[in-house]
N, C-alpha and C positions, 0 to 999 in steps of 0.2 A: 812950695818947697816943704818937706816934709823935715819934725825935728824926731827924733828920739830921743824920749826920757826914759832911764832908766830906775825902773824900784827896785832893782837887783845887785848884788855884789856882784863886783867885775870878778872876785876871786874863788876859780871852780870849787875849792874845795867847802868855801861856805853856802853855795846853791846846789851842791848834791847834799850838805847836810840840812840845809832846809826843806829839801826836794822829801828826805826821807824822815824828818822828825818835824811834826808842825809844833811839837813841846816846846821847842827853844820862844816862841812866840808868848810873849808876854803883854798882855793889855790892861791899863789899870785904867778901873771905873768904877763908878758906885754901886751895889747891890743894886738898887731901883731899876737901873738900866739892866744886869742881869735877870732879876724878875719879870719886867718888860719881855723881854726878849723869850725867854721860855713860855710866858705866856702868848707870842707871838708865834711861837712853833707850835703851840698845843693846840691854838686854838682857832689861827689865823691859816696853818698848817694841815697839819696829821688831822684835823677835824673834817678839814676840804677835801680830804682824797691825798694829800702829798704822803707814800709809804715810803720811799725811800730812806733807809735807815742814814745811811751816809749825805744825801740832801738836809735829811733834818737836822743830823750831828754838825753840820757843814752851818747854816743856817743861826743853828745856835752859841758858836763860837763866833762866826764874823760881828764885830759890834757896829751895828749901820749904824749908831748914834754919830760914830765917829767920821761919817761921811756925808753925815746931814749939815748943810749952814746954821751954826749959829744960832740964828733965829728961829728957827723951826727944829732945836734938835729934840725940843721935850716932846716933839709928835713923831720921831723916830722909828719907834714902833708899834705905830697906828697902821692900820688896816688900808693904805690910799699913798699913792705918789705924791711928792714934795717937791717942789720947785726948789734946784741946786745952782740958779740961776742963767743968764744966756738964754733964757726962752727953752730950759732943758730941765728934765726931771730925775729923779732918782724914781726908781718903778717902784711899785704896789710890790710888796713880800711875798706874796701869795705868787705874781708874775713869776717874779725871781726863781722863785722856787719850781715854779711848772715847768719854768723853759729850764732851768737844769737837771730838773728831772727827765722827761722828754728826751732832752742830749744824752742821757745815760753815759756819763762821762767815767774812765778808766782811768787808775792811778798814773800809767804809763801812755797817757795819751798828751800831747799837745794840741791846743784851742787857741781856736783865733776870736774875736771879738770884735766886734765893728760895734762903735759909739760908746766909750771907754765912760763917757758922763762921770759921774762921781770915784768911780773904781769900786762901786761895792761889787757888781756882777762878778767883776774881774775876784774880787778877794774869795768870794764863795767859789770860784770856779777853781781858786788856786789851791784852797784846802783841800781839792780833791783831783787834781790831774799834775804832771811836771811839769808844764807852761802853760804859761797863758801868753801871748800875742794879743796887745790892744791897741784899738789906732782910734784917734778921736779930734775932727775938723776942726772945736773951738781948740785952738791951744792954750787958751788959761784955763781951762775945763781938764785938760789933757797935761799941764802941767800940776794944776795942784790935787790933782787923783795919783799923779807919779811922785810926790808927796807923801800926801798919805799914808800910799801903799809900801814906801821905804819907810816912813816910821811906826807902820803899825808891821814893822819886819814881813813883809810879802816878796820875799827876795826871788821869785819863779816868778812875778810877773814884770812884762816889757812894755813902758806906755810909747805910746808915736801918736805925735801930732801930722793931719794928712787927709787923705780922701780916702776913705773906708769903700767907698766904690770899689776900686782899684786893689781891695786886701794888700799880702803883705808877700808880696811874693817871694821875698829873697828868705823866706823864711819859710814858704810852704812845700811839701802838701801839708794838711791839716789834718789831724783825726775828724775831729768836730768843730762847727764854724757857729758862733752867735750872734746874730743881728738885733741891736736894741733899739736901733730905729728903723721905719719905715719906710723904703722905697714904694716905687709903682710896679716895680717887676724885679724880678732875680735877679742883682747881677751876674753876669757871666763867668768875671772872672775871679769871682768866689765859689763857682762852682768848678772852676780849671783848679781852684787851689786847694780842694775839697779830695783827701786819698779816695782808691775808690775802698768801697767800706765804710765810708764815714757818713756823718751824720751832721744836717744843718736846719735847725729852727730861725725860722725868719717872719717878721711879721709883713705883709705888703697891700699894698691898696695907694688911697689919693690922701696927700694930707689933708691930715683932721675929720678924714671921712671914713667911708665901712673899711674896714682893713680886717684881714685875716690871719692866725700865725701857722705859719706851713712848716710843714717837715718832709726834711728832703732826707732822701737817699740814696746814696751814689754805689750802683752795682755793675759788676762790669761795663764801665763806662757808660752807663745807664742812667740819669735820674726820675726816682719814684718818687713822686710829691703825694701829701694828702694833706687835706686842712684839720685842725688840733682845735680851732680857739677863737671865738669872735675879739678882735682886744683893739684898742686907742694908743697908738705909740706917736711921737715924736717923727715929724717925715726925716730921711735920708738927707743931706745938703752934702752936695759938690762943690770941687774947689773948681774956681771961675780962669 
């Protein structure tokens, strides 16, 4: 049974205003962590090949410290994935940023996300498109990322607890779709809930084994795939 957490104000007129002004967002943290963090776009970034001016801008505002556990938040912005617990990760910065880059995501576009983990993906994807759609199987994973992202003010993103197999239909089609975990294959009907024009990075292979991250593109009812990225995600799990 699927829940929906909402990080959003029920009332339209404060998520067109947060739609259109990400200024209203306020985060308080210490300089370190800011410093951190720029040096994590300078260097861990823009040095790798990430140009996108708005990925990096995007990057260097979301504060992943604040989606990191606790125990691991002083390695926040290390160069490596961190266990967010559940046997689940919060990605490598460098990831994050590839596959958003890659999606080439528009201010006016709505994104779907399959495996919500921490809600950082979600947070970067929100500074730069009108919604985000996240759906995420653990529900305490899925509930305290819908946390979060209501108090770090991400009021354009939607968290659901659920089977990310299955997307979000009542909410589709999609501009762009994000997979943070790994299946063995497509699924299907992520690519029914894919506009056509749009655009879906996915990583697929066998758990824990050679997995690839693909990018799809939906043309005239057509998908063109091609592989981007040798990379190690997290398998896909279905609800039983």
């Amino acid at each position: 049974m699927r829940k929906l957490f909402s990080a959003c104000s029920t009332s339209l007129a404060i998520l067109l205003a947060a739609c259109h002004s990400r200024q209203a967002r306020v985060v308080e943290e210490g300089v370190p962590y800011a410093e951190e963090r720029q040096r994590m776009v300078e260097e861990q970034l823009a040095a790798r090949g990430i140009a996108n001016r708005q990925v990096l801008e995007a990057m260097g505002r979301v504060p992943r410290h604040e989606f990191v556990p606790a125990p691991h938040r002083v390695e926040a912005y290390g160069d490596y994935p961190l266990p967010i617990g559940y046997d689940q990760t919060i990605s490598q910065p460098y990831i994050v940023a590839f596959m958003t880059e890659i999606l080439a995501p528009k201010r006016e576009d709505k994104v779907l996300e399959i495996g919500t983990g921490s809600g950082y993906q979600a947070a970067v994807l929100a500074e730069l498109v009108r919604e985000v759609y996240s759906i995420e199987i653990v529900e305490p994973l899925a509930e305290r990322a819908a946390a979060d992202l209501k108090r770090l003010n991400y009021t354009n993103v939607f968290v659901r607890a659920g089977d990310g197999y299955q997307g979000w239909p009542e909410a589709a089609p999609f501009d762009a779709i994000i997979v943070t975990c790994a299946p063995d294959h497509v699924p299907q009907p992520l690519v029914d809930q894919l506009k056509d024009g749009g655009r879906m990075i996915i990583p697929v292979g066998p758990a824990w084994g050679a997995q690839s991250l693909h990018l799809l593109e939906k043309r005239d009812g057509q998908v063109h795939r091609r592989d981007v990225l040798p990379v190690r995600f997290v398998p896909m799990t279905r609800e039983r």
